[in-house]
N, C-alpha and C positions, 0 to 999 in steps of 0.2 A: 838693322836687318829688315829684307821685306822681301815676302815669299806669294805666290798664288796658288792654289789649287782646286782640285777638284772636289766637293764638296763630298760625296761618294765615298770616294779613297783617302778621304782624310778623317773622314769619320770613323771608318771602316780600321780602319790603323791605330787612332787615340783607341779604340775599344779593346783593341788588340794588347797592348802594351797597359792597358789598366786593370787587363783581367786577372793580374796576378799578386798586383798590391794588395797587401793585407787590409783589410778594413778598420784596425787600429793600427796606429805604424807607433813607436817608439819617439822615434826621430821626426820631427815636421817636415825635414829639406828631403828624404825619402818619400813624400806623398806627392810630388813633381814628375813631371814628363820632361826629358832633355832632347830638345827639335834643334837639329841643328843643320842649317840649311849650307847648303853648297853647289858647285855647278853641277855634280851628279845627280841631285834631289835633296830630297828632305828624309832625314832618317829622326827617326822617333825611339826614343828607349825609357823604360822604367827600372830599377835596380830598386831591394831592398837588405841585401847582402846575405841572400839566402839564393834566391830566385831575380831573373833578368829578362825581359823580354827589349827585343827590338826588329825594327821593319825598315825596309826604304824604302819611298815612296817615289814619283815623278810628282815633280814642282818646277814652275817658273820661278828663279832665283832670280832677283833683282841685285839685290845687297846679301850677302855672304852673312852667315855669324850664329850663334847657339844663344837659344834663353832655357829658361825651368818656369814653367808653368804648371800649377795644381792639379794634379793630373783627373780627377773625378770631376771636380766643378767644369774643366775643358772636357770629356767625353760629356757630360750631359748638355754642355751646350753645343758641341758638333752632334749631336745625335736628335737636334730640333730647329739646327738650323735650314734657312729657308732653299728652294733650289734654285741657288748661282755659286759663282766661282768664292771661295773664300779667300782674303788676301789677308795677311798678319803681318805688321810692322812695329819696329818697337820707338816708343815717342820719344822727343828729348828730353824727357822727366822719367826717361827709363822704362813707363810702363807700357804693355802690351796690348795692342789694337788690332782685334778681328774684327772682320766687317765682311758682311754676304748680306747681299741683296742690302734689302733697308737696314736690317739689324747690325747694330752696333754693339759690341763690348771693350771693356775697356778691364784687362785682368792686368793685377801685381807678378810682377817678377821678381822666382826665389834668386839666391846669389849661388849663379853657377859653380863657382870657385868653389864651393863647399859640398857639393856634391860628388859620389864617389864613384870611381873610374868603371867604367862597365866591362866584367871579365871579356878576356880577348881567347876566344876558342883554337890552339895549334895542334891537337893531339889529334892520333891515329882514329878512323871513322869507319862506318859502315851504312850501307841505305837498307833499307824495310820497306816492303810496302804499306804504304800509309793506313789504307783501309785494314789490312791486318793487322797491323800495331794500333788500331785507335780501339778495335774490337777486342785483343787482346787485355789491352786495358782496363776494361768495361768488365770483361770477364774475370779478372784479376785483384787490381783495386780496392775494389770494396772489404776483400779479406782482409786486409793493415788492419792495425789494429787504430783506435781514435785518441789511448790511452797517450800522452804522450810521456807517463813513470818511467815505457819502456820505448826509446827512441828508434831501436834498431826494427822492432816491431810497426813502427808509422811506417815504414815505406815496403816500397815494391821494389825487389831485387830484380837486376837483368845480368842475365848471365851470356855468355858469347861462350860457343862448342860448334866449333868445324862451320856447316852452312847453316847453324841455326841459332834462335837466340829465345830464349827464353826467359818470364816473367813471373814470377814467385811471391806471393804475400800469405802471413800466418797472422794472428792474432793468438796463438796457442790453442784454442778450439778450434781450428780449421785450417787448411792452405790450400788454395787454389794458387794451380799451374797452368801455364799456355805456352805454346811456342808456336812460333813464326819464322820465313823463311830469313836468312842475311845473308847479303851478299858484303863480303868482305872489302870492299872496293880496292880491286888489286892488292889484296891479301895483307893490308897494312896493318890490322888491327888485331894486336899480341891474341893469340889461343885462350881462352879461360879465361878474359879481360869481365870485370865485372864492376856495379853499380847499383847502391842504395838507393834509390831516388824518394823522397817523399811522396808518397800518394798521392795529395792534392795539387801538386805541382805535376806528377805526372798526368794525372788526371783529366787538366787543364787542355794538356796539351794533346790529349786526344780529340778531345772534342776540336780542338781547333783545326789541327792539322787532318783529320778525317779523311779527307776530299783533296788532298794534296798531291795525287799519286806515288810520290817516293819521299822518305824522310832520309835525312844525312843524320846517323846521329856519331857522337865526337865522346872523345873519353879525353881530359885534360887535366893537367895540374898538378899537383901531389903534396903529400903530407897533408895540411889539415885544411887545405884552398883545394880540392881535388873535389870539377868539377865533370859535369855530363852539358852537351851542348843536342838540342835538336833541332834542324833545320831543314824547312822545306820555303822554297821559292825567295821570297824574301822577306820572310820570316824567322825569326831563329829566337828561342828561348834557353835559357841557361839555368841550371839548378846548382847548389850547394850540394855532394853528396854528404848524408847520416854515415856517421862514424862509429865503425862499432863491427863485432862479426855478427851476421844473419845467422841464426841456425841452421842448420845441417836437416832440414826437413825433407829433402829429395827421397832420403831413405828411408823415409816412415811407410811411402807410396809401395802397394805388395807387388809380387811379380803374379802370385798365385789366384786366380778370380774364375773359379771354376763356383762358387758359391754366390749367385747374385738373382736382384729379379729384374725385370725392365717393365717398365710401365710407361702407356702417355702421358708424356712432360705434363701437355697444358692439363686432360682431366684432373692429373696427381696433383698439382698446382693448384687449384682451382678447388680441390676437395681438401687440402690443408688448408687453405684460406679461410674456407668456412668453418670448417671445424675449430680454426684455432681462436676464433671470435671471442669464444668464452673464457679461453684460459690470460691467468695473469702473464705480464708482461714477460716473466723468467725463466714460468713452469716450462715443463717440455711435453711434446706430445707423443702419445703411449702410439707408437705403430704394430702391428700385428702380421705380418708375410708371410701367408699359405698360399698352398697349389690351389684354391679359391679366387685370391686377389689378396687384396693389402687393405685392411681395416684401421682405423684412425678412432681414436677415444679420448677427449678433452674434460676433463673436469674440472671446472672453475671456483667461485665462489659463490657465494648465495642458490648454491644446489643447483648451477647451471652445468646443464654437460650436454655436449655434441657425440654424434658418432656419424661416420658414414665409411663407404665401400666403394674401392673404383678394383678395375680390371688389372692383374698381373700375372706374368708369369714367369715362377720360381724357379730356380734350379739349383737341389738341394732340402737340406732340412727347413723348419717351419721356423722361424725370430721373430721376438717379443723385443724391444728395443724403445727408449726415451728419445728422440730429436729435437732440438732447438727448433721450432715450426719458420720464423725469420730465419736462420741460418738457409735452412733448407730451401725455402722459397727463393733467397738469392743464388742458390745452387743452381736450383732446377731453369730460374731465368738467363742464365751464365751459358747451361748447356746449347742451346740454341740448335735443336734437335726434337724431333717432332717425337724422338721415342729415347727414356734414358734408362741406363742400367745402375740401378744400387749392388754395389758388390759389396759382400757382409766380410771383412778381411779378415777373418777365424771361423773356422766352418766347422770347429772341434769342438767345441763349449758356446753353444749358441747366447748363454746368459753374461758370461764374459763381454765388458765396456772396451769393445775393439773397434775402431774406426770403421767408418763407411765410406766406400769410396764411387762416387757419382761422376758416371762419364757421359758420353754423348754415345745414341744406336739407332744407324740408320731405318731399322724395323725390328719386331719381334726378334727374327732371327740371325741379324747383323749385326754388330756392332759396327759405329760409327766410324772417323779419326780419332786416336788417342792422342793430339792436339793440346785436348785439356782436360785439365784431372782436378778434382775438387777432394778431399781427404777430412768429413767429420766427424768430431768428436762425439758418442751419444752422452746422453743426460740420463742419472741414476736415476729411477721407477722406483717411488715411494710405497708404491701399490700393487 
């Protein structure tokens, strides 16, 4: 085999397809790259029989044929190699010869044959716009849980409903929701069609695909191979879906929010930070919500305590409530809204541990898109 290319896009591609290998692998022949070159280019793939990434690239094909090469020890040397064309030939001792500019490597080849088949995506699809699904994510995500005791909890569910599609993670203290537009692509893809996806795999794929302008994403498989495909240009990543049912958390989210206050994101933000300096890692921080404003009270250890006061306004009775101080901050960075509404979801019993629900509001007296909804838990007030 012996291939040329662009030092650029070939970099740019190994980087691509390494981003998803675990950084311990099980199996050794899974920490390889499969380049297998042909008259249409060169396509690149990683598999670890969870998650798959692959690309095609343009190449000058000389000689035809596939190897398996380690897939990190090759990104960190295209990602320093020098600028000219690199060309990769495999020698008659079998091993592999890249060469750009002066530099010379000379890497081992795994044994393809033992490598395992990278899933082939045929199932029904739909495109998103990329920048909404990569933000979506962003906003999403981080709720899964890290636990993995409870597997159906690590990922981020997507849900398909008419033209829209939405994305749902719980950890059991909290869920945040998003939704974004789908287009069905010529209405292939079954009504209520839905998918587990791991977090860190969907995660990935935000960041990557961001800037893509339309993602293709694919529902495949079934029984316990039932996979999700997303692809945009010539890119496409493939995930394992988590087995198991998601809870039914849609219904926890109220209809009724005549009881909430709205404050600015960034001051709110910005005044939890500091206050919550002193408290331990678990505590929660003591909020206070009058026709005033909204006061914060941290007591730590060694007799250290914060307080401070930003601007709000209430609507309804006065709450005294515990909040997770991190929960809330990745709330309030989620909303992406210069002004957010805390709605207190029982407006009967202000001391009652009822969810709070944080939306996005375009000003004092707007609310924002209800787009996405954040749903938390409060923490029991020792004091």
């Amino acid at each position: 085999m012996r291939f040329e290319v662009n030092r650029d896009v070939f970099s740019e591609a190994v980087s691509f397809v390494v981003k998803l290998l675990p950084q311990r692998n099980p199996q050794p022949i899974l920490a390889g790259i499969l380049i297998e070159a042909s008259a249409d280019g060169l396509s690149l793939s990683a598999f670890d029989y969870e998650a798959s990434a692959r690309t095609l690239i343009d190449a000058t094909v000389d000689d035809p044929g596939t190897i398996l090469v380690h897939g990190r020890l090759l990104s960190e040397i295209a990602n320093r190699l020098p600028n000219a064309p690199v060309t990769v030939r495999v020698d008659d001792d079998g091993g592999i010869l890249l060469t750009c500019g002066s530099a010379t490597f000379t890497l081992a080849s795994m044994p393809v044959a033992e490598y395992p088949a990278i899933p082939e995506v045929t199932g029904e699809s739909g495109l998103v716009p990329a920048e909404d699904f990569a933000t979506a994510i962003a906003q999403v995500a981080f709720a899964a849980s890290r636990d993995d005791v409870t597997p159906v909890l690590t990922g981020v569910q997507l849900e398909v409903s008419g033209n829209h599609l939405s994305l749902v993670a719980t950890d059991r203290y909290r869920v945040a929701l998003r939704q974004i537009p789908w287009d069905a692509a010529g209405g292939a893809t079954q009504e209520g069609a839905t998918a587990l996806v791991p977090a860190r795999t969907l995660t990935e794929v935000g960041k990557t695909f961001a800037h893509s302008g339309q993602i293709s994403i694919a529902f495949s498989g079934s029984g316990d191979r039932e996979i999700i495909a997303f692809t945009a240009g010539n890119k496409t990543v493939t995930s394992l879906l988590i087995k198991g049912n998601f809870p039914p958390v849609r219904r926890l989210f109220p209809e009724q929010t005549e009881h909430h206050a709205v404050v600015s994101t960034s001051e709110f933000a910005e005044a939890v930070r500091r206050v919550s300096l002193v408290l331990d890692r678990s505590a929660p921080l003591r909020f206070t919500f009058t026709a005033e404003g909204v006061s914060m009270d941290a007591a730590g250890t060694e007799q250290a305590r914060a307080t401070e006061s930003v601007d709000a306004t209430l609507a309804g009775e006065d709450v005294t409530l515990g909040l997770n101080p991190q929960y809330l901050l990745e709330a309030l960075g989620a909303v992406r809204s210069e002004f957010s509404r805390v709605t207190f979801t029982s407006s009967d019993n202000a001391n009652k541990l009822s969810p709070v629900l944080i939306t996005a509001q375009t000003s004092v007296d707007r609310a924002g898109e209800d787009s996405f909804k954040y749903l938390l838990q409060p923490n029991l007030l020792l004091r």
